[in-house]
N, C-alpha and C positions, 0 to 999 in steps of 0.2 A: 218663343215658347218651345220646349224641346219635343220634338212628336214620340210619343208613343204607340208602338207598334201590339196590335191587341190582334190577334185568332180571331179568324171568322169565325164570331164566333154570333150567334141569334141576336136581336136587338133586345130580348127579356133577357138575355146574361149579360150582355153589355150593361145594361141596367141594373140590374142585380152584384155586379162586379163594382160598380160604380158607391152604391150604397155600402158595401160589404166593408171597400177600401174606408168612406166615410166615417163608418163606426169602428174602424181600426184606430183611424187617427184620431177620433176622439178618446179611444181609449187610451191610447199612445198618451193626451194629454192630461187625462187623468188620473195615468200610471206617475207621470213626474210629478202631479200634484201630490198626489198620495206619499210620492216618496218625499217631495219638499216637507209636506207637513209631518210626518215623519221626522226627520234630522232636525225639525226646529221642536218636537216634542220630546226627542231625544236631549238636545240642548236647556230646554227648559226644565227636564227632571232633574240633571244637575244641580241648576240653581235651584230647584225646591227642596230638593231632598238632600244634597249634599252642603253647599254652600251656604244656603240659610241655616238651616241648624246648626251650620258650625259657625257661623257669625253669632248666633243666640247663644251657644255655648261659649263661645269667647267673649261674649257680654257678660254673660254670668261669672265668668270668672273674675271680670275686673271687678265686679261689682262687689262679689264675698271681698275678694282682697281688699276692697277698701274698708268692707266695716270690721276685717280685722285690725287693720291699722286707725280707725277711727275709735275701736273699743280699745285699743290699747297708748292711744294719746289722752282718752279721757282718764286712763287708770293713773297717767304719768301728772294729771293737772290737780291729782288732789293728794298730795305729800303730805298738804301740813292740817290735811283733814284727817284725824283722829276717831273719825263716828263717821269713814264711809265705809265701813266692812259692804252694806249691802250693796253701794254700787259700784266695789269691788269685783262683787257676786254676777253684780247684775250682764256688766262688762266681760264677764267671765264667760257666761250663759251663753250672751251674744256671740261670744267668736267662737264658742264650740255648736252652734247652730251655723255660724257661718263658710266654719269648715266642712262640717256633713254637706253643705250645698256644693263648695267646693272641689270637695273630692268625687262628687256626683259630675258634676261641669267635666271636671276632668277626665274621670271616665268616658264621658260622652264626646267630647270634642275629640279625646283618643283615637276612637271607633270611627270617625266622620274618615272619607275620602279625602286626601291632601293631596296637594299639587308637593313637587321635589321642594321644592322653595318654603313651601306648608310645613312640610317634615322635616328639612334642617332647621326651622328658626322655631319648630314645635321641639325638638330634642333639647335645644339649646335654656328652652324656656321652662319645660319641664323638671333639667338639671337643676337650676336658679331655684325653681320654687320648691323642692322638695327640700332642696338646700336649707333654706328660711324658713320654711315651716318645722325644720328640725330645731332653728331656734327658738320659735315662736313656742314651739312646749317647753321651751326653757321657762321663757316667761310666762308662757298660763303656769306652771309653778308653780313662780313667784306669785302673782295675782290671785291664785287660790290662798296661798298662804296668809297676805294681806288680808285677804275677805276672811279668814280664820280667829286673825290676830287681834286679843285687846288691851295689848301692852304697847304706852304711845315711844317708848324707847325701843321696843323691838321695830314696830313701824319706821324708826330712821334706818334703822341697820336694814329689815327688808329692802327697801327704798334704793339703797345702796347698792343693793346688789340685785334690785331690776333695773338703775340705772345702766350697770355695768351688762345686763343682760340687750337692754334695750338699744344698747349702741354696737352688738353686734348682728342685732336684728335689720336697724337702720341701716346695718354696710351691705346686709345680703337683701334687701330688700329694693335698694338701689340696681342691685345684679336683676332683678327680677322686672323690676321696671323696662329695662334697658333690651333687656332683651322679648318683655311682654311689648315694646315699641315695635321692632323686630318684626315679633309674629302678625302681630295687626296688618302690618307695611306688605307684611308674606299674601296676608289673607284678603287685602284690597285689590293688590296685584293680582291674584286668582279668580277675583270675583267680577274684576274687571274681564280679564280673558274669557271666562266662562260666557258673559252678555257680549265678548264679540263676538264668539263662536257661535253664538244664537243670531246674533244678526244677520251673520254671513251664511250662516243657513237659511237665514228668512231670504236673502239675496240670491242666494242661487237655484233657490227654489222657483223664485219668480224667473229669473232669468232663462231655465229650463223649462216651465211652462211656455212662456213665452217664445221659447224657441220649435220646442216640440208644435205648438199649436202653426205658427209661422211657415213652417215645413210641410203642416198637413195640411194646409189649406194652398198652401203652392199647390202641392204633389193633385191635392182632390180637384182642383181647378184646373191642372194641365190635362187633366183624365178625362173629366168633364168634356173640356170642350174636344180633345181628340174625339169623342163617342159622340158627341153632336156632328163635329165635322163628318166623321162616318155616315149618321142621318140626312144632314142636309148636302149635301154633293153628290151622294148618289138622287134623290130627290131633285137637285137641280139639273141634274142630266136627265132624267128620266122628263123633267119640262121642257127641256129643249127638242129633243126627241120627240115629244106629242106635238110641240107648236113647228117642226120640220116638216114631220107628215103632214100637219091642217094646211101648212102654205104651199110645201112640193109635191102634194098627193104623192109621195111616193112611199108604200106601203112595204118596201124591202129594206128600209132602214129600223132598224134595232138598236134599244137604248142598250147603253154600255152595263155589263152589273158585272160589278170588281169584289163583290162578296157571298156569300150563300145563303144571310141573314135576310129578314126582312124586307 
């Protein structure tokens, strides 16, 4: 154990010096707690604030886009219905409800913190859809019109020309998919990193507790007993010294004192 050289100094400051270090080091171990939990609260506001809401806003978005494309395969499944103006209508309603959601999502997933990876395969994906939703008012148009129309001759001719609408909705809508694959892939990727960054903050946290505390209980323990050994050595000389004189009567011997303390 490595000796520690301490100042004559009293046995109440030796004592006093001993405690003082004590509540160092527990502070010492505290300060790294403080700072672990820390870095791992830091790591988890990420994931709350950043990461979930943008996974929620990237659910939302898949989700309008589907029942854009679900209100417009039902408008496509009634051709040779003559007497559906209203769920023409109805189908109409729904995708302009489901675009105000959309464009809400979007917004919001905008605003979210993105990893580099986030924001290329976000740019990529944002181009695709804006792309296709400019056709997609091609055909709400059409579909308005339908819902208008009650002439069953005019209904083929519309028909014909949301067909024609409708297959270049399908080409851009595939762009959209492809690269809505993309940003998912983007935002797993991220969301992965973000909960390793939190573990490994949870890891090094303990690992520097653990260290800090190990250190201080060395360092208090080497101190410790140098301030004992200080106590009991002089005390054992000072017994030999009394049981010299009881057996050599000789009253001109004097215990050693190698401090000024106590």
């Amino acid at each position: 154990m490595p000796r520690i050289k301490l100042p004559s100094l009293s046995l109440k400051l030796k004592l006093s010096f001993l405690v003082l270090v004590s509540i160092l080091a527990l502070a010492l171990v505290g300060l790294g707690g403080w700072s672990g939990i820390s870095r791992v609260g830091q790591a988890l506001d990420v994931l709350s604030e950043h990461k979930l809401p943008a996974s929620i806003q990237l659910g939302t978005i898949r989700g309008q886009i589907a029942v854009l494309l679900q209100a417009s395969l039902e408008v496509a499944t009634r051709e040779q219905d003559t007497t559906a103006q209203s769920s023409f209508k109805k189908a109409l309603d729904s995708k302009r409800e489901a675009r105000k959601a959309l464009e809400v999502a979007v917004k919001e997933y905008a605003a979210q913190e993105l990893s580099v990876d986030e924001q290329t395969a976000w740019q990529a994906f944002d181009k695709a859809l804006q792309a296709w939703l400019k056709v997609d008012d091609q055909v709400n148009e059409v579909i308005n019109e339908l819902g208008a129309n009650t002439d069953e001759d005019m209904q083929g001719t519309l028909f014909g020309k949301f067909k024609i609408r409708i297959f270049d909705w399908s080409s851009a809508l595939e762009i959209v998919n492809r690269t809505q694959t993309a940003l998912v892939d983007a935002s797993l990727k991220a969301n992965q990193a973000a909960r390793a960054q939190s573990a490994e903050s949870e890891r090094n946290a303990v690992k520097f507790m653990l260290w800090a505390f190990g250190l201080a209980v060395v360092f208090t323990l080497a101190l410790a007993s140098r301030i004992v050994l200080g106590i009991t050595r002089p005390l054992g000389a000072l017994r030999d010294a009394i049981v010299s004189i009881a057996q050599q009567r000789d009253f001109t011997r004097r215990a050693p004192m190698g401090a000024q303390d106590e």
